[in-house]
C-alpha positions in Angstrom: 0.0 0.0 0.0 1.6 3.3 -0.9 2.4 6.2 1.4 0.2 9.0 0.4 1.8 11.9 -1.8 2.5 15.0 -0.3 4.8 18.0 -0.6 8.4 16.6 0.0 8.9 20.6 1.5 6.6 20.4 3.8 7.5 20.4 7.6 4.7 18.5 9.9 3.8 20.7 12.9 5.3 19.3 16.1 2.9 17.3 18.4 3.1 20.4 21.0 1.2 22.3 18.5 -1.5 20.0 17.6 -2.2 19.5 21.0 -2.3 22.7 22.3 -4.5 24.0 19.1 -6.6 21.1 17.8 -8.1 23.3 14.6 -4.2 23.1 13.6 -5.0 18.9 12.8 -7.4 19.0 9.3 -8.8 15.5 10.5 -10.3 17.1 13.4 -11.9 20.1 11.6 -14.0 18.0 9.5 -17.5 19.2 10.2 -21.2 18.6 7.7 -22.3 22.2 6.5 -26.4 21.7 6.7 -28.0 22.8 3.8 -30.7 24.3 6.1 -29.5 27.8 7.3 -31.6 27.7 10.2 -29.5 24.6 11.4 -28.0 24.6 14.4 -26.2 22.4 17.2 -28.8 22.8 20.0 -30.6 20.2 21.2 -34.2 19.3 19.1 -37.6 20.0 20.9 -39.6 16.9 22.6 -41.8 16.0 19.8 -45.0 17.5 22.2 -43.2 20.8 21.7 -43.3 20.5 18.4 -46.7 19.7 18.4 -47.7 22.5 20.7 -45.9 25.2 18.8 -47.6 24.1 15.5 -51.1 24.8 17.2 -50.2 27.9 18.4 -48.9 29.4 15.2 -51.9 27.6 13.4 -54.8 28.1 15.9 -57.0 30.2 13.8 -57.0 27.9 10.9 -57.8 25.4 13.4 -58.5 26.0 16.9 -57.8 22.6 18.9 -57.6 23.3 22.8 -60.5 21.2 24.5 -59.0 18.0 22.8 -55.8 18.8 25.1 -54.2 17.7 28.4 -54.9 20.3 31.1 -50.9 21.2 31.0 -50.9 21.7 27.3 -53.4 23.7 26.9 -52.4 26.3 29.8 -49.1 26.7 27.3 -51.1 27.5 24.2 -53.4 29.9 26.2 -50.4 32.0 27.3 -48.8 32.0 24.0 -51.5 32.4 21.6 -52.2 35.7 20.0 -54.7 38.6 21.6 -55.3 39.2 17.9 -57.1 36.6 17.1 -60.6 37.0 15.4 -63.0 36.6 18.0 -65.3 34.6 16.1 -62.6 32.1 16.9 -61.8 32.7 20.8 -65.1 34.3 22.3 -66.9 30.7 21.8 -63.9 28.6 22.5 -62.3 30.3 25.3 -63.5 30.8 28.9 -59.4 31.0 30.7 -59.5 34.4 32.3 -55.6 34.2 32.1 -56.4 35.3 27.7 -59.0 37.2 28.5 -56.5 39.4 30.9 -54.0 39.6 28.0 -56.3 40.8 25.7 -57.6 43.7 27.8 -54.1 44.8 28.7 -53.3 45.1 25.3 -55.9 47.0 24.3 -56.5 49.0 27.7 -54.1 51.7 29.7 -56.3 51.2 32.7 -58.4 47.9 33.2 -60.1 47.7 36.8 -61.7 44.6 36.8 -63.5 44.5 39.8 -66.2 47.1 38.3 -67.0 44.1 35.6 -67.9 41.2 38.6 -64.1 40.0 38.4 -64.6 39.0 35.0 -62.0 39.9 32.7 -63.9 38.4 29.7 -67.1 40.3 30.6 -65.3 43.3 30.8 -63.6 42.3 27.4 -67.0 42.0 25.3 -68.3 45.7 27.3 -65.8 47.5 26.5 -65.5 46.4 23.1 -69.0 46.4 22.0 -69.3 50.2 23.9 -66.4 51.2 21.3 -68.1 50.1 18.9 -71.4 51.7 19.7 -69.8 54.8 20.5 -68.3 55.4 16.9 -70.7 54.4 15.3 -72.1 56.7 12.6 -75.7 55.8 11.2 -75.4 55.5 7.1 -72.1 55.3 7.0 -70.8 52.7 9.5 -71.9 49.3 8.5 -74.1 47.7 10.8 -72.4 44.6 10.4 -70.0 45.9 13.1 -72.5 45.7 15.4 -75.0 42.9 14.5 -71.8 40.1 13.7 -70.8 40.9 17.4 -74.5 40.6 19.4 -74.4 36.6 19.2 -70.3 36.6 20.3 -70.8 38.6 23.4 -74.3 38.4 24.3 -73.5 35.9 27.1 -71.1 38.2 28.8 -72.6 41.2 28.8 -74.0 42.8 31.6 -73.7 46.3 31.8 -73.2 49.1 28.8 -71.6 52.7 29.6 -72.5 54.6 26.6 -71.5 58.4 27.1 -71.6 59.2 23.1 -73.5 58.9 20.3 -72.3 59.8 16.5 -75.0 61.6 14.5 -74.9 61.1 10.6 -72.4 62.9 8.6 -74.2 65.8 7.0 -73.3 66.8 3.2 -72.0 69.5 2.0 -74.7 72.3 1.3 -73.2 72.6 -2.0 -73.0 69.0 -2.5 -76.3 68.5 -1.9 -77.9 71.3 -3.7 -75.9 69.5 -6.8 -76.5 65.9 -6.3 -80.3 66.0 -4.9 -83.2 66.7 -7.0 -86.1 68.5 -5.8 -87.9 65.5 -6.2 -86.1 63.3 -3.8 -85.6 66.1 -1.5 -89.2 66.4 -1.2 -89.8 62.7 -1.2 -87.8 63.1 2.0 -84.7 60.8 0.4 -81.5 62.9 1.5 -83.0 62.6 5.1 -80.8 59.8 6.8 -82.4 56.6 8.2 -81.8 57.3 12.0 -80.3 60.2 14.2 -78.2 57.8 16.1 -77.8 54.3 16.5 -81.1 52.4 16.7 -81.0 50.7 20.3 -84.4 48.5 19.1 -81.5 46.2 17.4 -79.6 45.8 20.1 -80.9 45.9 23.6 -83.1 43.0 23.3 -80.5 40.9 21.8 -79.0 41.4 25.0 -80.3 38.6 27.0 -78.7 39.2 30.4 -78.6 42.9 30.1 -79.2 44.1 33.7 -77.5 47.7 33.5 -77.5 50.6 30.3 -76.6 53.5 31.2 -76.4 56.5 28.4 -75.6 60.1 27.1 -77.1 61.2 23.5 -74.0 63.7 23.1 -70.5 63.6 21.6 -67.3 64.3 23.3 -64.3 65.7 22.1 -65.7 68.0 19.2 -63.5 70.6 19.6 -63.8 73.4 17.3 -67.2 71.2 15.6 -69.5 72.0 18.2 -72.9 72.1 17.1 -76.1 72.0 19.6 -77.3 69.5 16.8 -74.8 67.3 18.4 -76.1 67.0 21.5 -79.4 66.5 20.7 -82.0 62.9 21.9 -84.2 63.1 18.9 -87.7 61.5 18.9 -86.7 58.9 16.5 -84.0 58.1 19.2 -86.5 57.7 21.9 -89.0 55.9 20.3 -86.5 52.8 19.3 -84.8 53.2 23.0 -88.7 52.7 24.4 -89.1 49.7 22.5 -85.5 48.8 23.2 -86.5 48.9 27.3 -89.3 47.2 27.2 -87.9 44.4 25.4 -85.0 43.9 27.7 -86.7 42.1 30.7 -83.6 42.1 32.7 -82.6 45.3 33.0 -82.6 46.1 36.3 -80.5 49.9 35.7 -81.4 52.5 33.8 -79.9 55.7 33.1 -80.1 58.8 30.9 -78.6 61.5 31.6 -77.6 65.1 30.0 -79.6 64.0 26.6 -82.4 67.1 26.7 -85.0 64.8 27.4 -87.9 67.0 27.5 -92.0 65.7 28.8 -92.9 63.8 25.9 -89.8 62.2 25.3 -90.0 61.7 29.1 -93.3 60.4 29.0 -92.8 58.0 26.1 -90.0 56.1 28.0 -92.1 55.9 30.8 -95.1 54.6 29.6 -92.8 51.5 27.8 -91.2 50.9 31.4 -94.5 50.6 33.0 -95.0 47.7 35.0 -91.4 46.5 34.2 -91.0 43.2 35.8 -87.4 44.0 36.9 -86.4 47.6 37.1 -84.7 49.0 40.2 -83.0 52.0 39.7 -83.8 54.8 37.3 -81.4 58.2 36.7 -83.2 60.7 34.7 -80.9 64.0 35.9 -79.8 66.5 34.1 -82.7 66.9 31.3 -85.7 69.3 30.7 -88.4 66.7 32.6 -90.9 69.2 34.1 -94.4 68.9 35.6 -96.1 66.6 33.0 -93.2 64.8 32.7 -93.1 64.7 36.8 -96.6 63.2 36.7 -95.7 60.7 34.3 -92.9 59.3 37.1 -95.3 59.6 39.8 -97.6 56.7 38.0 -94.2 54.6 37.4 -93.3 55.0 41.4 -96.2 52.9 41.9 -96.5 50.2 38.8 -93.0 49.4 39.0 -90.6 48.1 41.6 -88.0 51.1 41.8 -86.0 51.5 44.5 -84.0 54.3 43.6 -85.0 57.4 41.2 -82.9 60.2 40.6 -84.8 63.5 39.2 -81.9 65.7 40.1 -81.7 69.1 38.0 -84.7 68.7 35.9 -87.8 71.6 35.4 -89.9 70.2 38.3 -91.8 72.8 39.7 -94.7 72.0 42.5 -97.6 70.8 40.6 -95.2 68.0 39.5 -93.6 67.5 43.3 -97.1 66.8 44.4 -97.7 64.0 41.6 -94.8 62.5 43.6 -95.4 63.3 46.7 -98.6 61.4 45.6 -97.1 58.4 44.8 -95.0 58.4 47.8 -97.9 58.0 49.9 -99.0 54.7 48.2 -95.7 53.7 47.5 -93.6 50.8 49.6 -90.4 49.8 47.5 -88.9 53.1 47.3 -86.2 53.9 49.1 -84.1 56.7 47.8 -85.4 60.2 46.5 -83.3 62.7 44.9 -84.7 65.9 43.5 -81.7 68.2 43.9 -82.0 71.3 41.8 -85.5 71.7 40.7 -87.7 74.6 41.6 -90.7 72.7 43.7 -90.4 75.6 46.5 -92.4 74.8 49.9 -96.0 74.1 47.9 -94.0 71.2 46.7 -91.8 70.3 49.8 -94.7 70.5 52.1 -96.3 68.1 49.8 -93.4 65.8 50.1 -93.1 66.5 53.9 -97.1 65.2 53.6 -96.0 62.0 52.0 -93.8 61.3 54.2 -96.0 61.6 57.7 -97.0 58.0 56.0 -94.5 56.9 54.0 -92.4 53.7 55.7 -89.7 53.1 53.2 -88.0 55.9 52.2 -84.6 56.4 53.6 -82.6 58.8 51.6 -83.7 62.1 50.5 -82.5 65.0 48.8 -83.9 68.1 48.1 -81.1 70.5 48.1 -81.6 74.3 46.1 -85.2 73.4 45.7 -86.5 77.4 46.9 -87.7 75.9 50.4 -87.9 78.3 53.3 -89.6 78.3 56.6 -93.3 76.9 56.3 -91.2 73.4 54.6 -88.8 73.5 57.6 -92.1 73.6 60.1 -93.7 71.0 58.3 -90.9 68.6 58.0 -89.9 68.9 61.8 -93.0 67.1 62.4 -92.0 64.5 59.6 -88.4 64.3 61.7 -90.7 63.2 65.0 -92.9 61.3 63.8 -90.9 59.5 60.7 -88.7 56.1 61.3 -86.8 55.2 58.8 -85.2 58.5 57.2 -81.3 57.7 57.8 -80.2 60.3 55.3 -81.5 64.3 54.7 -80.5 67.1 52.3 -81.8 70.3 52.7 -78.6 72.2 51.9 -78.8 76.0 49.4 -82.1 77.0 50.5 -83.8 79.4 52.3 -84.8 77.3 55.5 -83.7 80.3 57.6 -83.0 81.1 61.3 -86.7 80.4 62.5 -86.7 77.5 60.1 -83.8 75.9 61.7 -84.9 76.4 65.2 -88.6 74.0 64.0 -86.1 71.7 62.7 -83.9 71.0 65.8 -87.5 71.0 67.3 -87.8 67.9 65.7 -84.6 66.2 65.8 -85.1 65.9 69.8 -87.1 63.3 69.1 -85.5 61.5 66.0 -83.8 58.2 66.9 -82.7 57.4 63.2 -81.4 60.4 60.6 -77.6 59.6 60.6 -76.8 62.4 58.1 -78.1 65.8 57.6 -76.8 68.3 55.2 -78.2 71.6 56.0 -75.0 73.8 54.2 -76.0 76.9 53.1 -79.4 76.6 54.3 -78.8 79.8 56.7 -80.0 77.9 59.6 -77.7 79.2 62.2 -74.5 77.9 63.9 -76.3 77.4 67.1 -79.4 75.0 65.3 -76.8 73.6 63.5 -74.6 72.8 66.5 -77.2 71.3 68.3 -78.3 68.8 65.3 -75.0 68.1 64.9 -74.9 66.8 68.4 -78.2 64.7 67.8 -76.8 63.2 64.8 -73.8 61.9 66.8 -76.1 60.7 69.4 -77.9 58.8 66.0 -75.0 57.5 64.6 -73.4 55.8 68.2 -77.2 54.3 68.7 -77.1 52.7 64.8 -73.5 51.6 65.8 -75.0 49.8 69.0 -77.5 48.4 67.4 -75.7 47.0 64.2 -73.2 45.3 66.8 -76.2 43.6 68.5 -77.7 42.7 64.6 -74.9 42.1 62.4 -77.7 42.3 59.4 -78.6 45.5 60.2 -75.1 47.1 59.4 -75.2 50.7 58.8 -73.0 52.1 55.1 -69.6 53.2 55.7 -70.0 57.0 55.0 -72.5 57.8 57.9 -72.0 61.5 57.9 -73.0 64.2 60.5 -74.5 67.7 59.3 -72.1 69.8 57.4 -71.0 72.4 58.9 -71.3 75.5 56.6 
C-alpha cells in the first residue's frame, strides 16, 4: 500500500502544536455544513413541543384546545395571540388568564372589579361600547354591530355609553348639486336614524341588567354644534321599544340627553310595569311637571327603589304628583330631587308624604326654593318618621326660624344619621345642636348593628355639614 503523496517541502507541525491547538490537525476540523440555514447544534424539541408550537402558530386555521391535556393547553393559552378573530376565541375560550392579556393590550387602565371579576365580561363591554360609540348611522356598517350581538351576548351585563355619533351631514353645496327637488321632497337625502337604533340591540342582549347613556359627543372641539347634542324622537321611540324588550334590565340611566315631557313620558309609559327595574337616573334633562306626573304613576306600577330627578324643570304641581305616589308607594327607598324649583308648595307636599311613608330612607332636596313653612312642616315628619337615615336640605332658604322648627324635631329622632343643611342659613347654634343629635344617632345605629350584624349601617355615615 503506498504512502500518500505530499509536498516533499513540507514540515509537519510538532505534536506540542496540535495539542495545544486542535483546529491546527485537518482530520479534526471536518464538520457537515447543513444545507438548512436555520440549522443549528442545539438540542431538538420533545416532539409534544413541536406539536404544541404548531397549534399555536396555526390556531385560527384550526382552533384545537378542548382535545388537550390540562398542561398543554395552559401553554397554548399563554402563547397564543390577543389578535385573534373573535369569532374564533369568544366561543372557545373561557381562561380568564387570555382574557387578561387581551384587555391589557388593548386598555391603559383595566379595573376589573367594576365588571364582577370578569375579565372576559369586561372584554365584550368594552369592546361592544367602542363600537357603539363610533358608530355613525349610514355610514358605519351595521355589520360591526350585529356580527358581534351573538359573540358577546352571554357576557354582557352592563353598557356605559357616554356618546353617540349623528350622521355625517353633506355638504350644502353638494347637496344642492347631487339631490333633485324631487327626492328632497320625497324626503330621500334625510338619513335613516339620528343615532344608533337601540331597538337592534338591547333586546339581543339577553342578560342585560345595566344601560346606562348620554345622547351627546365628546371631544368635538372646534365642531360643536347644539345639533350634536341633541335625543331626537326617533331616538326615543326605538330606545322605548328597546326597554321594554329587555326584561332584565334592572339599571337604567339617561342622563344630559335634553329629554324634554314627551320624550319623558314616552319612556315611561314603555317601562310601566317593568317586571325588573330597580333604579332609574333621569338628571340633568328638561323633565318638568307633566313629565313629573308621568314618574309619579311609574313610582307605583313598578318596583323602583331608587329614582334620581336631580336638576330637571320640576316645579310644585309635578312635586305633588310625587309626593302622591310616595304616599302609596312601599319599595322606594331613595329620592333625589336636587336642583329643581318645587319651593315649599311642593316640599310640604313631600313632607305630607312622608308623615306615612315607611320606606324611604334617603332624600334630597337641596336648592329646591324651600324656606320656613317646609322646615315647620318637616320637623313634624323628623318626629314622627322612622326610617329616614339620610336628609339634604342644603342651598335654600330654610332660615334662622326654620332651623330652630327643625332641631325642634330632631329631639325626638332616633334614626337620621346624616343631615346636610349647608348653606341653608339655619344658624351655627341649630346647626350645633343637630349636629350633636346626629352623633347621638350614629353611636345608637352603631349599638344596634353590633347587636344585629344584618342590620349594618353604610360606611360614610355623615353628621351635618357644617357651613
Amino acid at each position: 500500500m503506498q504512502e500518500p503523496v505530499g509536498d516533499p517541502n513540507a514540515v509537519p507541525p510538532p505534536r506540542q502544536t496540535m495539542a495545544n491547538n486542535p483546529a491546527a490537525n485537518p482530520r479534526r476540523m471536518r464538520r457537515i455544513i447543513a444545507e438548512d440555514p436555520e440549522w443549528t447544534l442545539a438540542i431538538v424539541p420533545q416532539l409534544t413541543e413541536l406539536c404544541i408550537q404548531h397549534i399555536i402558530n396555526n390556531f385560527e386555521k384550526n382552533p384545537i384546545l378542548e382535545s388537550l391535556l390540562p398542561e398543554h393547553q395552559r401553554k397554548v393559552l399563554d402563547k397564543i395571540s390577543t389578535s385573534l378573530p373573535l369569532t374564533v376565541t369568544a366561543n372557545l375560550i373561557s381562561d380568564e388568564g387570555y382574557w387578561k392579556r387581551c384587555c391589557m393590550a388593548r386598555w391603559t387602565v383595566c379595573d376589573v372589579s367594576s365588571y364582577g371579576n370578569s375579565w372576559k365580561r369586561m372584554f365584550f363591554e368594552r369592546h361592544l361600547e367602542n363600537i357603539l360609540k363610533f358608530y355613525i348611522p349610514d355610514t358605519t356598517s351595521p355589520n360591526q354591530v350585529l356580527d358581534v350581538i351573538p359573540l358577546c351576548k352571554e357576557y354582557v351585563r352592563k353598557l356605559e355609553i357616554d356618546q353617540f355619533l349623528p350622521p355625517v351631514k353633506l355638504d350644502q353645496k353638494k347637496e344642492e348639486e347631487e339631490i333633485s327637488d324631487t327626492e328632497s321632497d320625497a324626503g330621500i337625502d334625510e338619513p335613516s336614524m339620528d343615532h344608533f337604533d337601540m331597538s337592534i340591540l338591547a333586546p339581543a342582549l339577553c342578560h342585560l341588567e345595566e344601560l346606562h347613556l348620554s345622547y351627546g359627543v365628546k371631544d368635538c372641539g372646534m365642531n360643536f354644534e347644539w345639533n350634536l347634542f341633541e335625543f331626537t324622537y326617533r331616538d326615543c321611540c326605538s330606545l322605548a321599544n328597546a326597554l321594554k324588550k329587555s326584561p332584565t334590565l334592572k339599571v337604567f340611566n339617561l342622563c344630559r340627553s335634553k329629554v324634554d315631557d314627551d320624550k319623558a313620558r314616552l319612556l315611561i309609559l314603555h317601562l310601566l310595569d317593568h317586571p325588573s327595574l330597580i333604579e332609574l337616573d333621569l338628571s340633568h334633562n328638561l323633565i318638568a311637571d307633566r313629565g313629573a306626573r308621568a314618574v309619579g304613576k311609574l313610582i307605583n306600577r313598578s318596583k323602583l327603589v331608587t329614582l334620581n330627578l336631580c336638576d330637571n324643570r320640576i316645579r310644585a304641581q309635578g312635586a305633588q304628583a310625587i309626593a302622591h305616589a310616595l304616599s302609596k308607594n312601599s319599595t322606594l327607598t331613595s329620592l333625589n330631587m336636587r336642583l329643581n324649583c318645587i319651593e315649599d308648595e311642593g316640599g310640604q307636599a313631600i313632607c305630607h308624604a312622608l308623615l306615612v311613608n315607611t320606606t324611604l330612607t334617603n332624600l334630597h332636596l337641596g336648592g329646591n326654593e324651600l324656606s320656613e313653612p317646609t322646615a315647620t312642616l318637616f320637623s313634624q315628619v323628623l318626629a314622627q318618621n322612622l326610617v329616614l337615615t339620610h336628609i339634604n336640605l342644603s342651598c335654600n332658604h330654610i332660615g334662622l326660624d326654620g332651623g330652630k322648627q327643625l332641631l325642634e324635631g330632631m329631639t325626638d329622632n332616633r334614626t337620621v344619621v346624616e343631615f346636610d343643611l349647608r348653606l341653608a342659613e339655619v344658624g351655627q347654634e341649630s346647626e350645633y345642636l343637630i349636629n350633636q343629635a346626629i352623633k347621638s344617632n350614629r353611636e345608637l345605629a352603631r349599638l344596634k348593628s353590633l347587636q344585629h350584624p344584618s342590620t349594618t349601617p353604610g360606611p360614610n355615615l355623615l353628621e351635618v355639614k357644617q357651613n
